[in-house]
PyMOL Python script that loads the backbone (N, CA, C, O; Angstrom):
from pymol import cmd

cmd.read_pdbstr("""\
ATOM      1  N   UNK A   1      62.149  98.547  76.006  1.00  0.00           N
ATOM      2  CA  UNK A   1      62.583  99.882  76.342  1.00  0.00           C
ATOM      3  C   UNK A   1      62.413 100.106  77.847  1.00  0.00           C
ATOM      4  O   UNK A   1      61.451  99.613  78.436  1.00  0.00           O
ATOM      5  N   UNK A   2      63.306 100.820  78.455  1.00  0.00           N
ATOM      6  CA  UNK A   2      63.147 101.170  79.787  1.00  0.00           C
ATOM      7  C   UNK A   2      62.926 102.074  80.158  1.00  0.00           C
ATOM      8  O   UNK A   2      63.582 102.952  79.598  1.00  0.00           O
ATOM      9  N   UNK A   3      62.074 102.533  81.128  1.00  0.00           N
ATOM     10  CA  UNK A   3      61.002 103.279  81.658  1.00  0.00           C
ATOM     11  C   UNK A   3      61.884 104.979  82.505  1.00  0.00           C
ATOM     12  O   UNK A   3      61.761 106.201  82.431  1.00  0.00           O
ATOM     13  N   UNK A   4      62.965 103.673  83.441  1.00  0.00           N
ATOM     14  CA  UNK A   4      63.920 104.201  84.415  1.00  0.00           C
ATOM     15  C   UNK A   4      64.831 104.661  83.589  1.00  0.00           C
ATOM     16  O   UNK A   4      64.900 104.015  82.543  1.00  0.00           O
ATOM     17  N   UNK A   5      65.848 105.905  83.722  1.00  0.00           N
ATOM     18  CA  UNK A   5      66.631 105.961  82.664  1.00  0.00           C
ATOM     19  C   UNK A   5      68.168 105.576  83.669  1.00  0.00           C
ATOM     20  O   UNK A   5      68.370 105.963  84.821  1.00  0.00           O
ATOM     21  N   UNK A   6      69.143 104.675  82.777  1.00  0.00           N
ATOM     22  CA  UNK A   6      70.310 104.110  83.259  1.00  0.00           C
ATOM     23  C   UNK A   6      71.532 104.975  82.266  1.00  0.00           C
ATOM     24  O   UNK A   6      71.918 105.012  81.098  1.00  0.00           O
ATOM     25  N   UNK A   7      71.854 105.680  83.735  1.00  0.00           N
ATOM     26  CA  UNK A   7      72.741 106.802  83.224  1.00  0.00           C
ATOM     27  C   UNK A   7      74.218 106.508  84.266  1.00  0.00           C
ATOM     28  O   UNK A   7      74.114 105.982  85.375  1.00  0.00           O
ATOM     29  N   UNK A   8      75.615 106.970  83.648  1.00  0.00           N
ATOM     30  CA  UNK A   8      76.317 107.291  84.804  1.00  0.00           C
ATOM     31  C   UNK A   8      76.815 108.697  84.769  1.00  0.00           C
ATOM     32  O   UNK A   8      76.204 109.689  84.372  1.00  0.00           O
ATOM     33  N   UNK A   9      78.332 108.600  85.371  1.00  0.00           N
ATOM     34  CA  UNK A   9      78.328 110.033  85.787  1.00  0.00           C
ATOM     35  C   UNK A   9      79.904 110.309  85.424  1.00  0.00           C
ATOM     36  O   UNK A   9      80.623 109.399  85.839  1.00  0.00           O
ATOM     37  N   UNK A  10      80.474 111.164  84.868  1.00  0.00           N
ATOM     38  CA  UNK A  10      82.096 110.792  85.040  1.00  0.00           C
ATOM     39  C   UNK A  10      82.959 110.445  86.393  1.00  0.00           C
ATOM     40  O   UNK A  10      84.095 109.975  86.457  1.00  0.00           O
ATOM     41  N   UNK A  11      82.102 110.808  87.414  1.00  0.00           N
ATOM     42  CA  UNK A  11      83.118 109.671  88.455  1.00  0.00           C
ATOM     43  C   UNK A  11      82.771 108.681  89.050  1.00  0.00           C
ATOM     44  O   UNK A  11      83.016 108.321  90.201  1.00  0.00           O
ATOM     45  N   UNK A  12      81.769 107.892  87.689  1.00  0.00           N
ATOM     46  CA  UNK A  12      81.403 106.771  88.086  1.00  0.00           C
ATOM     47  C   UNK A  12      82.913 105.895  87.539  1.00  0.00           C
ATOM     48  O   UNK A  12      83.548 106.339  86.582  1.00  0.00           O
ATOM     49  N   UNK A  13      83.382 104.562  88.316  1.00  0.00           N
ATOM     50  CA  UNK A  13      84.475 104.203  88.299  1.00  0.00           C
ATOM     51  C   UNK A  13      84.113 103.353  87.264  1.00  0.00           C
ATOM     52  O   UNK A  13      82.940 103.033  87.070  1.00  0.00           O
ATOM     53  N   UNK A  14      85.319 102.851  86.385  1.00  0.00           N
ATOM     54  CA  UNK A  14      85.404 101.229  85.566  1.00  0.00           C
ATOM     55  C   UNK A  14      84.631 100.585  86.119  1.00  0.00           C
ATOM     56  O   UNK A  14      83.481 100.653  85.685  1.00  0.00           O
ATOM     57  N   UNK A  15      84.948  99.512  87.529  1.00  0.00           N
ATOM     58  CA  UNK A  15      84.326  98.499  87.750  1.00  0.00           C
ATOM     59  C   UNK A  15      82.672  98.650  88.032  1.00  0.00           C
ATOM     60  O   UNK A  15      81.860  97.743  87.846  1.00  0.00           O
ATOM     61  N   UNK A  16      82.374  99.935  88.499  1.00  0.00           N
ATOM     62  CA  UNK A  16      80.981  99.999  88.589  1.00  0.00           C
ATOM     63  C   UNK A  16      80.169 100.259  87.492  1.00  0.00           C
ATOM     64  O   UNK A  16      79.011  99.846  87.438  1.00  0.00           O
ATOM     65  N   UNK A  17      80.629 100.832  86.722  1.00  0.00           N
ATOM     66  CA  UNK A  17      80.322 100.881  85.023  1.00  0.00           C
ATOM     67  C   UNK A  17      80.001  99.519  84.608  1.00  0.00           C
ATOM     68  O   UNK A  17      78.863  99.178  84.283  1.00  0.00           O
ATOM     69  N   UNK A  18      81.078  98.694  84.623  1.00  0.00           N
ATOM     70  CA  UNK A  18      80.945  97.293  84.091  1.00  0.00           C
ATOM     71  C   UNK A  18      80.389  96.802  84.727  1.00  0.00           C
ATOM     72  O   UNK A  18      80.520  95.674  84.250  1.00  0.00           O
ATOM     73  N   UNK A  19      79.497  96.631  85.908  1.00  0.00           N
ATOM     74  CA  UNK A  19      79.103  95.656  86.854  1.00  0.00           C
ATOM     75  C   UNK A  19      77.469  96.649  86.460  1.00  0.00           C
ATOM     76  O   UNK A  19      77.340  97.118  87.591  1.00  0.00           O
ATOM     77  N   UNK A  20      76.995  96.872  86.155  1.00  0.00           N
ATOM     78  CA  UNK A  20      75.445  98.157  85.850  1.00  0.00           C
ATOM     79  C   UNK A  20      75.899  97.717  84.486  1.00  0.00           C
ATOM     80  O   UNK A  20      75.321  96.631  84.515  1.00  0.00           O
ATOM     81  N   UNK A  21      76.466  97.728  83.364  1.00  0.00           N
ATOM     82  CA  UNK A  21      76.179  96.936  81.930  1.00  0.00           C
ATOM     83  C   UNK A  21      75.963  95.403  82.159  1.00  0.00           C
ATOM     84  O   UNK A  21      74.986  94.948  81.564  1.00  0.00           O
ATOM     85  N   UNK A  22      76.585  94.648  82.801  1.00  0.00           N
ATOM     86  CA  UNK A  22      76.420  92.998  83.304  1.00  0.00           C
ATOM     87  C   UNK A  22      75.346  93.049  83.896  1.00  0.00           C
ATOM     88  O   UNK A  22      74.674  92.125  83.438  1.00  0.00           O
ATOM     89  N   UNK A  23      74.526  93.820  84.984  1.00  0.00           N
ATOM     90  CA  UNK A  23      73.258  93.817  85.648  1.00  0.00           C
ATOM     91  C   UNK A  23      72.561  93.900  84.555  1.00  0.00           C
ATOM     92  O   UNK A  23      71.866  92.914  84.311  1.00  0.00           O
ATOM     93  N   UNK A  24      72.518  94.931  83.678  1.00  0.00           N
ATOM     94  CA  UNK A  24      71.207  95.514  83.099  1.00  0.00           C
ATOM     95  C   UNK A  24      71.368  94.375  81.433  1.00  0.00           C
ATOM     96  O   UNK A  24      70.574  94.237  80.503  1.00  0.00           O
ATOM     97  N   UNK A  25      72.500  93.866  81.636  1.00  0.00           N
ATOM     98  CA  UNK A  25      72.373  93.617  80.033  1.00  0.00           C
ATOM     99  C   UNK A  25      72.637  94.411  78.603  1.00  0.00           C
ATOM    100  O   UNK A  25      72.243  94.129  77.471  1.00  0.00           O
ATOM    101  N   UNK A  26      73.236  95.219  78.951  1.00  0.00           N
ATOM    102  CA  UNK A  26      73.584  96.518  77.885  1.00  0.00           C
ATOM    103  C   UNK A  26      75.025  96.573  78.253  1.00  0.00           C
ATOM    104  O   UNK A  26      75.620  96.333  79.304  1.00  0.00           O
ATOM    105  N   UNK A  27      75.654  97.215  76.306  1.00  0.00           N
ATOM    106  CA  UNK A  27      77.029  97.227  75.977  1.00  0.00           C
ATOM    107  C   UNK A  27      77.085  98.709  75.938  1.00  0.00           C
ATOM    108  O   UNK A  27      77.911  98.988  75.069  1.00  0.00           O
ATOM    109  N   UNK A  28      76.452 100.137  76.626  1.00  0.00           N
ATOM    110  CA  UNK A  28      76.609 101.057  76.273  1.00  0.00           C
ATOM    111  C   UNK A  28      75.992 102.017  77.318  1.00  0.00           C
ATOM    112  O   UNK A  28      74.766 101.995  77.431  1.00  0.00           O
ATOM    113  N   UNK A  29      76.713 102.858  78.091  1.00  0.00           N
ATOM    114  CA  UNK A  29      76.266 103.791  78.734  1.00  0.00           C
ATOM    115  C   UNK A  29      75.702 104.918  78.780  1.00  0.00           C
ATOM    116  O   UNK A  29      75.361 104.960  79.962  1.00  0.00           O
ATOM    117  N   UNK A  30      75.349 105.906  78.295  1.00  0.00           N
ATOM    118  CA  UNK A  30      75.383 107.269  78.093  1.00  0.00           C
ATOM    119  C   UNK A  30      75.661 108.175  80.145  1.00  0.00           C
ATOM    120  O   UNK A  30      75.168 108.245  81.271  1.00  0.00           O
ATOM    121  N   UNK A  31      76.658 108.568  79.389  1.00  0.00           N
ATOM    122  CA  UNK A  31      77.543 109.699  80.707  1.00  0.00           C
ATOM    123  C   UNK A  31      76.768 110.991  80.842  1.00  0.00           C
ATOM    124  O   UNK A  31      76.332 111.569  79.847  1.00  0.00           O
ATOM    125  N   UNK A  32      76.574 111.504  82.239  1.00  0.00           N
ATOM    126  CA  UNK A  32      75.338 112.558  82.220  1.00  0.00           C
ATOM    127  C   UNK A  32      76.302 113.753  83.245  1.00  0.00           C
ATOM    128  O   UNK A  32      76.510 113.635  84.453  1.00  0.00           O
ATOM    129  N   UNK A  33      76.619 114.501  82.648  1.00  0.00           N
ATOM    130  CA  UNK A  33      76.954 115.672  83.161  1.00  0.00           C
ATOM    131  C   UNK A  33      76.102 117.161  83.234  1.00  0.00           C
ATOM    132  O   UNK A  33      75.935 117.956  82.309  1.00  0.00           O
ATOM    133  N   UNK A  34      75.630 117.263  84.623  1.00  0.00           N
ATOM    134  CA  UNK A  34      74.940 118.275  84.867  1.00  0.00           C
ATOM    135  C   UNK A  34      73.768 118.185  83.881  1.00  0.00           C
ATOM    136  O   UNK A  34      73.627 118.921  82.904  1.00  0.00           O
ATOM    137  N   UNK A  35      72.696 116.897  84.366  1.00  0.00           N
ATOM    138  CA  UNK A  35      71.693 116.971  83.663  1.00  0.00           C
ATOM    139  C   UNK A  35      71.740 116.595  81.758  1.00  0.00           C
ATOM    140  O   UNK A  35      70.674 116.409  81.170  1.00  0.00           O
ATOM    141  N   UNK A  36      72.744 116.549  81.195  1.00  0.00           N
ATOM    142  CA  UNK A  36      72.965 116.643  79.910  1.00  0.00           C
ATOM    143  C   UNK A  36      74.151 115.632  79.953  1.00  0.00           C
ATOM    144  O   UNK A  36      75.102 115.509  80.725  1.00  0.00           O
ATOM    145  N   UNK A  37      73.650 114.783  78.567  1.00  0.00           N
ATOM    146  CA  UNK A  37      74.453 113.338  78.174  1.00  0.00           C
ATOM    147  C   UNK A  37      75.106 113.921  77.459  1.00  0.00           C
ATOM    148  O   UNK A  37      74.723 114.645  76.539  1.00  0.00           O
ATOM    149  N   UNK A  38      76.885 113.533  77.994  1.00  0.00           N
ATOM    150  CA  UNK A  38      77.758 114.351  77.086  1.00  0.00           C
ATOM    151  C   UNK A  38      78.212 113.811  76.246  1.00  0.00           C
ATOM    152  O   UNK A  38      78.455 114.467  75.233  1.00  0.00           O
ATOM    153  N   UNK A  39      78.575 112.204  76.279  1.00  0.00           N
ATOM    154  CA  UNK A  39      78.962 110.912  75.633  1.00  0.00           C
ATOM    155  C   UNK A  39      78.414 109.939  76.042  1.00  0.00           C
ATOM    156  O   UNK A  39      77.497 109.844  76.857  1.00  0.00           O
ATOM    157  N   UNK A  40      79.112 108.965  75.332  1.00  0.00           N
ATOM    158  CA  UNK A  40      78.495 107.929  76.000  1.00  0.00           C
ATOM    159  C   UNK A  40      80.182 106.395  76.006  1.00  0.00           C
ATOM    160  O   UNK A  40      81.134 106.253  75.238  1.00  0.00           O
ATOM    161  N   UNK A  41      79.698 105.537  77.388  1.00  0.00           N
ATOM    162  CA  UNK A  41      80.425 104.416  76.907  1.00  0.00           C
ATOM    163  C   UNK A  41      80.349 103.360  76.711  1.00  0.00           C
ATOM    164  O   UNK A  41      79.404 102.873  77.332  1.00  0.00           O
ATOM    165  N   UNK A  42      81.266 102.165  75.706  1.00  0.00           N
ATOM    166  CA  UNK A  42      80.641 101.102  75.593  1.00  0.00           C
ATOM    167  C   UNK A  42      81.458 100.321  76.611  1.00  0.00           C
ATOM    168  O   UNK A  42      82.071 100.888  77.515  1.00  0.00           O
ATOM    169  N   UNK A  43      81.450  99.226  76.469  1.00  0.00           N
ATOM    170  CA  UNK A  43      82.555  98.177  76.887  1.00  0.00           C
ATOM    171  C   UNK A  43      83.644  97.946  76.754  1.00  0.00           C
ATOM    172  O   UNK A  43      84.410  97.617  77.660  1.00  0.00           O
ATOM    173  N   UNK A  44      84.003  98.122  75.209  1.00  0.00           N
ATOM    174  CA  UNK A  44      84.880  98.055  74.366  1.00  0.00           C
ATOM    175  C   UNK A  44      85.560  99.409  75.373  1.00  0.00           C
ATOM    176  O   UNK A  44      86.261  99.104  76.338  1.00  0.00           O
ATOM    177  N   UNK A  45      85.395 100.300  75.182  1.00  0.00           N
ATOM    178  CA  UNK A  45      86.152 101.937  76.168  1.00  0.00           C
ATOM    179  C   UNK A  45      86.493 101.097  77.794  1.00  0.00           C
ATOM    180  O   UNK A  45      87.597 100.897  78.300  1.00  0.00           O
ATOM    181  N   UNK A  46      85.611 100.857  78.143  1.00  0.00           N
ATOM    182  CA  UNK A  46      85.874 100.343  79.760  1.00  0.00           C
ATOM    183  C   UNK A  46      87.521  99.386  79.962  1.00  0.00           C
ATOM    184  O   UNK A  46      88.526  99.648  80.621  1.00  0.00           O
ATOM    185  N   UNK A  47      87.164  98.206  79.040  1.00  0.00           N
ATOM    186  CA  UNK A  47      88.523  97.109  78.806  1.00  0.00           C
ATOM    187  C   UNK A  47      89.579  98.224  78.456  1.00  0.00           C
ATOM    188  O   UNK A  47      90.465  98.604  79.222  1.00  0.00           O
ATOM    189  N   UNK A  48      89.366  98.655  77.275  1.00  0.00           N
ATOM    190  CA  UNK A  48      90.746  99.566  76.569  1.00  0.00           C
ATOM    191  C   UNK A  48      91.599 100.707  78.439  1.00  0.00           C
ATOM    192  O   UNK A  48      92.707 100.994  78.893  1.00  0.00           O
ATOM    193  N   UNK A  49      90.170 100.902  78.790  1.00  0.00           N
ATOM    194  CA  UNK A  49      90.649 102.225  80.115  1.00  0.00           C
ATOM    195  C   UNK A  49      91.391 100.663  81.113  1.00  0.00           C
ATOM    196  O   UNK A  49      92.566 100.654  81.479  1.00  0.00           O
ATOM    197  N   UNK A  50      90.697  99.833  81.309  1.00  0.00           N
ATOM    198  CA  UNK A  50      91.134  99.167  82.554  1.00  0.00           C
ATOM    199  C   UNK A  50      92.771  98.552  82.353  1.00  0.00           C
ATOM    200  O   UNK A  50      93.565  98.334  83.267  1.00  0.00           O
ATOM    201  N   UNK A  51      93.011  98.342  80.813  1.00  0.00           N
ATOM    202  CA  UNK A  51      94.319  97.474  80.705  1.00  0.00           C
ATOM    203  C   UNK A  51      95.134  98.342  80.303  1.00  0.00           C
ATOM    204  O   UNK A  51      96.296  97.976  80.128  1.00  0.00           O
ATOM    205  N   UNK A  52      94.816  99.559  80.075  1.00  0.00           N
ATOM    206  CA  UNK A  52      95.778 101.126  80.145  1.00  0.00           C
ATOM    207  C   UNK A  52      96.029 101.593  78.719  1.00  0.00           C
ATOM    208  O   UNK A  52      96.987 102.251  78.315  1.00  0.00           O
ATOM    209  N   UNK A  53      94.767 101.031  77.886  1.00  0.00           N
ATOM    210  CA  UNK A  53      95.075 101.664  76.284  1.00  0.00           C
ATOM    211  C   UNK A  53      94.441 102.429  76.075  1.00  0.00           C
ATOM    212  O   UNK A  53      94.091 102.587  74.906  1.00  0.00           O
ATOM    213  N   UNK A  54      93.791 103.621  77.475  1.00  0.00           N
ATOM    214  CA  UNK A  54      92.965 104.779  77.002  1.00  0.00           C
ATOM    215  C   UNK A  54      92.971 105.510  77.545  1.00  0.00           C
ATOM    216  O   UNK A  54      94.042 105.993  77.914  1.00  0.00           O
ATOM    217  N   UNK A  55      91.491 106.146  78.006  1.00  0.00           N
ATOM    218  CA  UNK A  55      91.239 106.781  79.859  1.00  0.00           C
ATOM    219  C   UNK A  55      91.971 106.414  80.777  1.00  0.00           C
ATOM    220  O   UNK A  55      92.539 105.327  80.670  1.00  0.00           O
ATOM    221  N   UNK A  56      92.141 107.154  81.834  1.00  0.00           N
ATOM    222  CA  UNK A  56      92.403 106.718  82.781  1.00  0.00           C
ATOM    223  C   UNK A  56      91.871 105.653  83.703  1.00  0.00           C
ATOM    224  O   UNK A  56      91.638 104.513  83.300  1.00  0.00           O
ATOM    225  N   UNK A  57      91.688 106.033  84.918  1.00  0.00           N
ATOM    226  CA  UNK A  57      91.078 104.910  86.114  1.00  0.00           C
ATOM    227  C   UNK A  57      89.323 104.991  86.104  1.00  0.00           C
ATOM    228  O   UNK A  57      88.420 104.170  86.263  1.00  0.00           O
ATOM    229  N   UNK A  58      89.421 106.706  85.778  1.00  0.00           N
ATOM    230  CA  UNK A  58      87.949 107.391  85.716  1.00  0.00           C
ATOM    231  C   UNK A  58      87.457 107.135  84.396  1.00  0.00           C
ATOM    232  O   UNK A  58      88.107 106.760  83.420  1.00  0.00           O
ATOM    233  N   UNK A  59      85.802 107.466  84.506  1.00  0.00           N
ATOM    234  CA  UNK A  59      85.336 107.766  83.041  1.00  0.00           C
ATOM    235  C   UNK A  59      85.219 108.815  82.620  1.00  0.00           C
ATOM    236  O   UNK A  59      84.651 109.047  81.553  1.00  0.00           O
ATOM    237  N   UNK A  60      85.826 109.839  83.501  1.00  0.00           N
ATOM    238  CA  UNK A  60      86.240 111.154  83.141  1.00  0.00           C
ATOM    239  C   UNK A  60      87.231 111.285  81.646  1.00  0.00           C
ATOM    240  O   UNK A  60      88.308 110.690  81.671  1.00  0.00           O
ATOM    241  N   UNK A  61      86.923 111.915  80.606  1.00  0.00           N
ATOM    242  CA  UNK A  61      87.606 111.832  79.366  1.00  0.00           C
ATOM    243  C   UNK A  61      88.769 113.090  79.801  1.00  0.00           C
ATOM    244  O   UNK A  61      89.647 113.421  79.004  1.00  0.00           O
TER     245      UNK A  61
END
""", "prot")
cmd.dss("prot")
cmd.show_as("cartoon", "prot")
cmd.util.cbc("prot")
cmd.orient("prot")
């Protein structure tokens, strides 16, 4: 369990999303808007947004 908490943000981008799951070793983000986790994403969401079968560019929903 980790101590630090590993959060992003909705304008955290795709590639930096995926590159902080490859660092840390985790398939799953939780998204923090204004203090409060609104969703969360996995990997599976990141690929689907990057090759254009979802989200956009952002992890903004």
């Amino acid at each position: 369990m980790r101590k630090d908490r590993l959060v992003i943000t909705p304008s955290t981008t795709i590639p930096d999303a995926a590159k902080m799951m490859e660092q840390h070793g985790v398939v799953g983000l939780p998204v923090e808007r204004d203090g409060v986790v609104t969703y969360s994403v996995t990997r599976h969401d990141l690929l689907r947004a990057r090759i254009g079968l979802g989200v956009g560019m952002g992890i903004d929903p």
